[in-house]
C-alpha positions as CSV (number, residue, x, y, z in Angstrom):
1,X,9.5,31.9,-19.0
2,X,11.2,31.5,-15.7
3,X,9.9,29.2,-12.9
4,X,8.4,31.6,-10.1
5,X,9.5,28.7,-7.9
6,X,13.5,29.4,-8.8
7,X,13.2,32.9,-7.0
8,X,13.9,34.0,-3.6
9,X,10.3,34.8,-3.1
10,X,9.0,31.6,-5.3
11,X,11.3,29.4,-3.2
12,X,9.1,30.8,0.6
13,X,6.1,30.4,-1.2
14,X,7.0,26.7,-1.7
15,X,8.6,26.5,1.9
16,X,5.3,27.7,3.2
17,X,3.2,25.3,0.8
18,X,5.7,22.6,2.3
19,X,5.0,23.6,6.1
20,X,1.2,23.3,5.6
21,X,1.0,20.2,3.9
22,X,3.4,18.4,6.9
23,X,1.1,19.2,9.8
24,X,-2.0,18.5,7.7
25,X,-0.4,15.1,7.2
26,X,0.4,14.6,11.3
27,X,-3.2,14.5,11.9
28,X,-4.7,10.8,13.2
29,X,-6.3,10.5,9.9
30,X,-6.0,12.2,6.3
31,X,-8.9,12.1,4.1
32,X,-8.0,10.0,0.5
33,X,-8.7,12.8,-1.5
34,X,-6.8,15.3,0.9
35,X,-3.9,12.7,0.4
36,X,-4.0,12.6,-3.5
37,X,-4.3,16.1,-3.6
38,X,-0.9,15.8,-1.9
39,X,0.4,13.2,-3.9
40,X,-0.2,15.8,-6.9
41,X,1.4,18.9,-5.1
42,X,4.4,16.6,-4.9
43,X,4.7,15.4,-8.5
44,X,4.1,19.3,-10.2
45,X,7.8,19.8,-8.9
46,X,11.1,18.8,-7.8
47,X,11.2,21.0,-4.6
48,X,8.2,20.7,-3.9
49,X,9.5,16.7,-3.0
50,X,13.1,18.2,-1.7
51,X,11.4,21.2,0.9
52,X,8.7,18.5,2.1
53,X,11.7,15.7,2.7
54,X,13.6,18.6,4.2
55,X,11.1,19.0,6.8
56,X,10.2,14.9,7.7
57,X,14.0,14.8,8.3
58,X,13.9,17.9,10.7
59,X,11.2,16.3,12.1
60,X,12.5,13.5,12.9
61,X,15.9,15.0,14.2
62,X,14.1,16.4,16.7
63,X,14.0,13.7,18.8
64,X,17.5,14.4,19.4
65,X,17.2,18.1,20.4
66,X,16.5,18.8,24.1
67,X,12.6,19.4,24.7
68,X,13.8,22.8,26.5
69,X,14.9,23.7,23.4
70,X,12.8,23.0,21.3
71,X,10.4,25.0,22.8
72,X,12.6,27.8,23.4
73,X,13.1,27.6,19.3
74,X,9.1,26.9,18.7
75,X,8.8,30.2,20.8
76,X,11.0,32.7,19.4
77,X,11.8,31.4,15.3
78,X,15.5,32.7,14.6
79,X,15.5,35.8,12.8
80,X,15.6,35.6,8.9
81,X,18.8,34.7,6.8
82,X,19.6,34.8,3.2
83,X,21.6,31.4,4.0
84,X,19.3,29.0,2.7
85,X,20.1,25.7,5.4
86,X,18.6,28.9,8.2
87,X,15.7,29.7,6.5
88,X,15.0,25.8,6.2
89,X,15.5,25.9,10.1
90,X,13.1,28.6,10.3
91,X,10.0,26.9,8.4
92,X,10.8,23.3,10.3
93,X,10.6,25.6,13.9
94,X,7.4,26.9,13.0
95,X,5.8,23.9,11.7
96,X,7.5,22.5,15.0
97,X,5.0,25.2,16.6
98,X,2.1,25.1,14.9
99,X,2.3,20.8,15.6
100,X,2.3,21.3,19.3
101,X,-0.5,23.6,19.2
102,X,-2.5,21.9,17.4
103,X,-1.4,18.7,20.4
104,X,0.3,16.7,17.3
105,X,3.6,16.9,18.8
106,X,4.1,16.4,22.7
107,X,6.5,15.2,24.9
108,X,9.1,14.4,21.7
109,X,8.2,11.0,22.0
110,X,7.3,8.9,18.8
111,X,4.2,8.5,17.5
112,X,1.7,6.9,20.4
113,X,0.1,2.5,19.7
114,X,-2.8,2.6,17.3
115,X,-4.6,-0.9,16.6
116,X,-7.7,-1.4,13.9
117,X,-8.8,-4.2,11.7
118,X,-10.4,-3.9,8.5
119,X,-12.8,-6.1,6.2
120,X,-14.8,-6.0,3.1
121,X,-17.6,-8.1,2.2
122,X,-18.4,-10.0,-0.9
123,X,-17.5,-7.9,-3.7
124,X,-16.9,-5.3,-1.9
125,X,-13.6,-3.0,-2.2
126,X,-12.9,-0.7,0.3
127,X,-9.7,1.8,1.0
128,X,-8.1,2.6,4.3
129,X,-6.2,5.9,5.6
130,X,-3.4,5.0,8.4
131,X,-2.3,7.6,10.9
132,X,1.0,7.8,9.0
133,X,-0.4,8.0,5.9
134,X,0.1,5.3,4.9
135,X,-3.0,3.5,2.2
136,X,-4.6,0.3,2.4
137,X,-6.5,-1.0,-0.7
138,X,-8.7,-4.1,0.5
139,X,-10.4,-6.4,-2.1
140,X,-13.5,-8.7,-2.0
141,X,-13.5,-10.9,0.9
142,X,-10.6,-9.6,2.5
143,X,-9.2,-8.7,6.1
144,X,-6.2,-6.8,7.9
145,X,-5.3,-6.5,11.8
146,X,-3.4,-3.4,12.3
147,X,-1.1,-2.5,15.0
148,X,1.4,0.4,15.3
149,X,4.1,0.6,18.2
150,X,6.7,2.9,18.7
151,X,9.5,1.3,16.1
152,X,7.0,-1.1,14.3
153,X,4.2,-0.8,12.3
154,X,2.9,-4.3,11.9
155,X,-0.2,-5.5,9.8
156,X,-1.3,-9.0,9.6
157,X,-3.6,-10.0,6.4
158,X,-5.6,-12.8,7.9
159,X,-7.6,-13.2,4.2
160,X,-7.8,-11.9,1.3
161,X,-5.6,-9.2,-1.0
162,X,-4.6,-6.0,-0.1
163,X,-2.7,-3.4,-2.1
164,X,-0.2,-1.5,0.4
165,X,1.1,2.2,-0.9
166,X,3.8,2.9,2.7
167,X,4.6,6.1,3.6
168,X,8.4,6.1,4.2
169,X,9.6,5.9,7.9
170,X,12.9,4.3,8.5
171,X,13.0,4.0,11.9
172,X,9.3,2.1,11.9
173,X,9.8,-0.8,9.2
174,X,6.2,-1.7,7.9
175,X,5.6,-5.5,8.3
176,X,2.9,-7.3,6.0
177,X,2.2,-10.7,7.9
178,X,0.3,-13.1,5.7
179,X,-0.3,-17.1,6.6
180,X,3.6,-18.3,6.5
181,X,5.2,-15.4,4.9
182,X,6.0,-11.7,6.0
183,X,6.7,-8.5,3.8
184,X,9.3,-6.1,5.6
185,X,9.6,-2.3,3.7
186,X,10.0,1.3,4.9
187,X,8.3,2.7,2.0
188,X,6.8,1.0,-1.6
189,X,3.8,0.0,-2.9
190,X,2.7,-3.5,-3.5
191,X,0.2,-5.9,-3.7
192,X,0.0,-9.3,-0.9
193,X,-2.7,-11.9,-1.9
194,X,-3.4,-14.9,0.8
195,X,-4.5,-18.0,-0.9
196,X,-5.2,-21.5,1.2
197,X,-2.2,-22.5,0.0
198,X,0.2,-20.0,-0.6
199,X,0.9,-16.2,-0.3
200,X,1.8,-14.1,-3.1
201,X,3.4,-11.0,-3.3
202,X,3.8,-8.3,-6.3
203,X,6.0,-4.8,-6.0
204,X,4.2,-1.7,-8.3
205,X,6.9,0.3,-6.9
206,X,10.2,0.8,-4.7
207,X,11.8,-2.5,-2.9
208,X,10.2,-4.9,-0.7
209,X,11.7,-8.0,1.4
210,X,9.9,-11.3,1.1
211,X,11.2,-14.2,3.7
212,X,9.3,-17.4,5.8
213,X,7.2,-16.2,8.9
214,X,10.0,-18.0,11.0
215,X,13.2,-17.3,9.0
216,X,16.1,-15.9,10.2
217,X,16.6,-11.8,9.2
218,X,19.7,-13.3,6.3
219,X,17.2,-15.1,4.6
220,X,15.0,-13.4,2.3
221,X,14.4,-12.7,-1.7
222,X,14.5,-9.0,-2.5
223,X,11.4,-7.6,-4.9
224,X,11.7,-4.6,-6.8
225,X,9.4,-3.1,-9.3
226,X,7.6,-5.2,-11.6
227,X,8.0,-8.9,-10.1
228,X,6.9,-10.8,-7.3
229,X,7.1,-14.0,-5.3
230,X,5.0,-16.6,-3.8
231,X,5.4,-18.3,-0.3
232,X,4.2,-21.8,0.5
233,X,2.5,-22.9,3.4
234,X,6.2,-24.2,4.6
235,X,7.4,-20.7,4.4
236,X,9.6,-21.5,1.3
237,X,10.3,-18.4,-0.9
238,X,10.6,-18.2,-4.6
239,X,12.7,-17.1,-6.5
240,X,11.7,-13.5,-7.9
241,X,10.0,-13.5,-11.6
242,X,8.7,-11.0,-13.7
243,X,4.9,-9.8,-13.7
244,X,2.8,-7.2,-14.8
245,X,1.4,-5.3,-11.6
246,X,-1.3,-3.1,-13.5
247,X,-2.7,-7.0,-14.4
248,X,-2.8,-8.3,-11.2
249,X,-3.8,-5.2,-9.3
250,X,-6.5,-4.5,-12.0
251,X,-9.2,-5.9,-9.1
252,X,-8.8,-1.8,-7.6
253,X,-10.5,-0.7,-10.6
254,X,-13.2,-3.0,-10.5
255,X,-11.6,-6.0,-13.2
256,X,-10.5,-9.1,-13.3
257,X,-7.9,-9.3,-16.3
258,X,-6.4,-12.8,-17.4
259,X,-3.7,-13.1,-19.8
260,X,-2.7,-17.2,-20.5
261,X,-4.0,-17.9,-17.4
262,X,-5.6,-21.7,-16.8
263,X,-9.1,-22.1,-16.1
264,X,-8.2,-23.6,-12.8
265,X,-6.5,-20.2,-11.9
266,X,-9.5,-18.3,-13.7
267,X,-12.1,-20.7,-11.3
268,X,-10.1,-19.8,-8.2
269,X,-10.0,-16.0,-9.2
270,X,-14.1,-16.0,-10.0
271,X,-14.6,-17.7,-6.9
272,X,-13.3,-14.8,-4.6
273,X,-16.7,-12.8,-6.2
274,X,-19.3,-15.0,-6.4
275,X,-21.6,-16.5,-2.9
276,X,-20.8,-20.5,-4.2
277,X,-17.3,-21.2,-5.5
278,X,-16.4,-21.8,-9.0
279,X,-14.6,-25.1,-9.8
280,X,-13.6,-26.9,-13.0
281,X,-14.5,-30.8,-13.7
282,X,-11.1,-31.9,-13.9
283,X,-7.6,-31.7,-14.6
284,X,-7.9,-31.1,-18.5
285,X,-10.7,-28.6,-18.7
286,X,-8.3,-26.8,-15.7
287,X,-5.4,-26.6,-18.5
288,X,-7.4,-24.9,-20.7
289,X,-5.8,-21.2,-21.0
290,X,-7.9,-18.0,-21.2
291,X,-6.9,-14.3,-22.0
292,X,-9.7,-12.3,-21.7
293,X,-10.8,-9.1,-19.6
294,X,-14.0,-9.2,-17.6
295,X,-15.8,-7.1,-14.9
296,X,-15.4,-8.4,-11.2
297,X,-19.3,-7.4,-10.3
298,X,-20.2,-9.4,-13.0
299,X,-18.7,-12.8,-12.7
300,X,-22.3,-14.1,-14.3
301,X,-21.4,-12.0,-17.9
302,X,-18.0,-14.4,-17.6
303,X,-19.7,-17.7,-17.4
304,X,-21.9,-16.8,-20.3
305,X,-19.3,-16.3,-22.5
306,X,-17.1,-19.1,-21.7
307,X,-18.8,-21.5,-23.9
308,X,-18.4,-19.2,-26.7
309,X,-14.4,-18.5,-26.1
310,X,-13.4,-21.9,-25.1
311,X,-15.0,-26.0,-25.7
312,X,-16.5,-25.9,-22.5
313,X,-19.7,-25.7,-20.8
314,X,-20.7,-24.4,-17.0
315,X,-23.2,-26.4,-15.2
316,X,-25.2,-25.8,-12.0
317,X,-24.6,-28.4,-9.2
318,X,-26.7,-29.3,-6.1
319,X,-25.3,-26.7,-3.8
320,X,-25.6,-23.8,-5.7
321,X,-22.0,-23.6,-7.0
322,X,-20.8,-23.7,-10.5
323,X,-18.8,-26.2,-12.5
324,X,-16.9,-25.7,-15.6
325,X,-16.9,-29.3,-17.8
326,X,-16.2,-30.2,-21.1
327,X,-18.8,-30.0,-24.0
């Protein structure tokens, strides 16, 4: 059976479908579920993806088209053509229109400052809707400053992890600034993790550029999908290496997932969900490895079963926190 979509008629519909979904996307803030409903529109075919990135490039050309213009265009859409670049022109003019009705569009000027921050508490995940649509996914115990300026969209993760899907804008580079490091994309999705000590990065998808806070723009390591990077306190980059991102992004669905990892990695990990830290007694019980998958709002269920995975036990010290020792 043939694809309504590859008709003249099927092809408008889309067109249309396309227009809509661009202005609901200009407003301030898009709902989460608004924006995977969009997400799904774009997947159930390639035009819907080639009419929508039709229109952000019009969109963004018209910046270079005199504001006189424009609204003479906006005003009076050209008249319809079988010529498929004009009919392209058509839709962008009158999502051009609808936009500055609805005061999304003025003045052709880019899109105006916009500053927030953004915390969650102990064990608490929370997920954030930019103006450009872009997504933040915090974890426990995190927090982000966000500020966007005219060619610059600039976040700074002052603790924490967050999980970054960026809505693609080349002329505003997204910058993740974490303790001595800083991410620079246009569009990706990844994962940023500020320890005391280090930063780490991980890439789920697209390419990101991982340098030193202070380092000039030449000196960087590239991530693509499927590795990451860490960045000391000095600013010194890695290498890139393999990971597995649906591992160490597993926190977004509520679980804490450890394959080989040591029980001094395991204790800094717990630690991030529990009121007291977690430590282990010293550097041999910290060696020990665990693989194991466990539920982050139930870091108690994890201690219980230590004993019975590994020659250990956990004790309870003075303060309240936990220690893991040897049996």
């Amino acid at each position: 059976m043939m694809d309504t979509r590859d008709c003249a008629c099927g092809q408008t519909a889309v067109r249309d479908e396309a227009a809509r979904w661009f202005v609901r996307l200009q407003e301030p803030v898009v709902d989460v579920a608004e924006r995977q409903r969009f997400e799904v529109w774009l997947g159930e075919h390639p035009q819907h993806r080639d009419e929508f990135q039709v229109l952000q490039g019009l969109w963004s050309a018209a910046d270079l088209v005199p504001a006189a213009r424009l609204q003479a265009l906006c005003e009076a859409p050209p008249a319809r053509s079988k010529r498929r670049p004009l009919m392209r022109y058509a839709v962008a003019a009158s999502v051009l229109a609808v936009a500055l009705g609805l005061g999304l569009f003025s003045g052709l000027k880019s899109p105006g400052p916009y500053t927030a921050e953004f915390s969650t508490a102990l064990g608490e995940r929370r997920q954030v809707a930019l103006p450009d649509g872009s997504v933040i996914d915090l974890n426990s115990r995190s927090r982000v400053q966000v500020r966007y300026e005219q060619d610059l969209r600039h976040i700074e993760l002052s603790e924490g992890e967050a999980m970054f899907s960026v809505e693609h804008d080349t002329r505003r580079p997204f910058v993740v600034a974490s303790g001595s490091g800083k991410i620079t994309v246009t569009g990706t999705r990844f994962d940023v993790r500020r320890d005391p000590a280090e930063t780490r990065v991980v890439v789920e998808q697209g390419t990101v550029k991982v340098q030193g806070r202070d380092a000039a723009d030449n000196e960087f390591v590239s991530l693509t999908a499927g590795t990451g990077t860490r960045v000391n306190a000095k600013g010194f980059v890695t290498a890139a290496y393999a990971v597995n991102p649906a591992e160490l992004t597993a926190w977004r669905s509520g679980k804490l997932v450890f394959n080989n990892a040591s029980l001094s990695e395991v204790a800094a990990e717990v630690s991030r969900y529990r009121e007291k830290p977690l430590r282990v007694g010293n550097e041999k019980v910290g060696n020990l490895r665990l693989t194991s998958v466990f539920k982050s709002d139930n870091t108690d269920a994890l201690l219980k079963a230590l004993p019975n995975i590994l020659p250990v036990a956990v004790r309870t010290l003075d303060d309240g926190s936990q220690e893991i020792i040897s049996k």
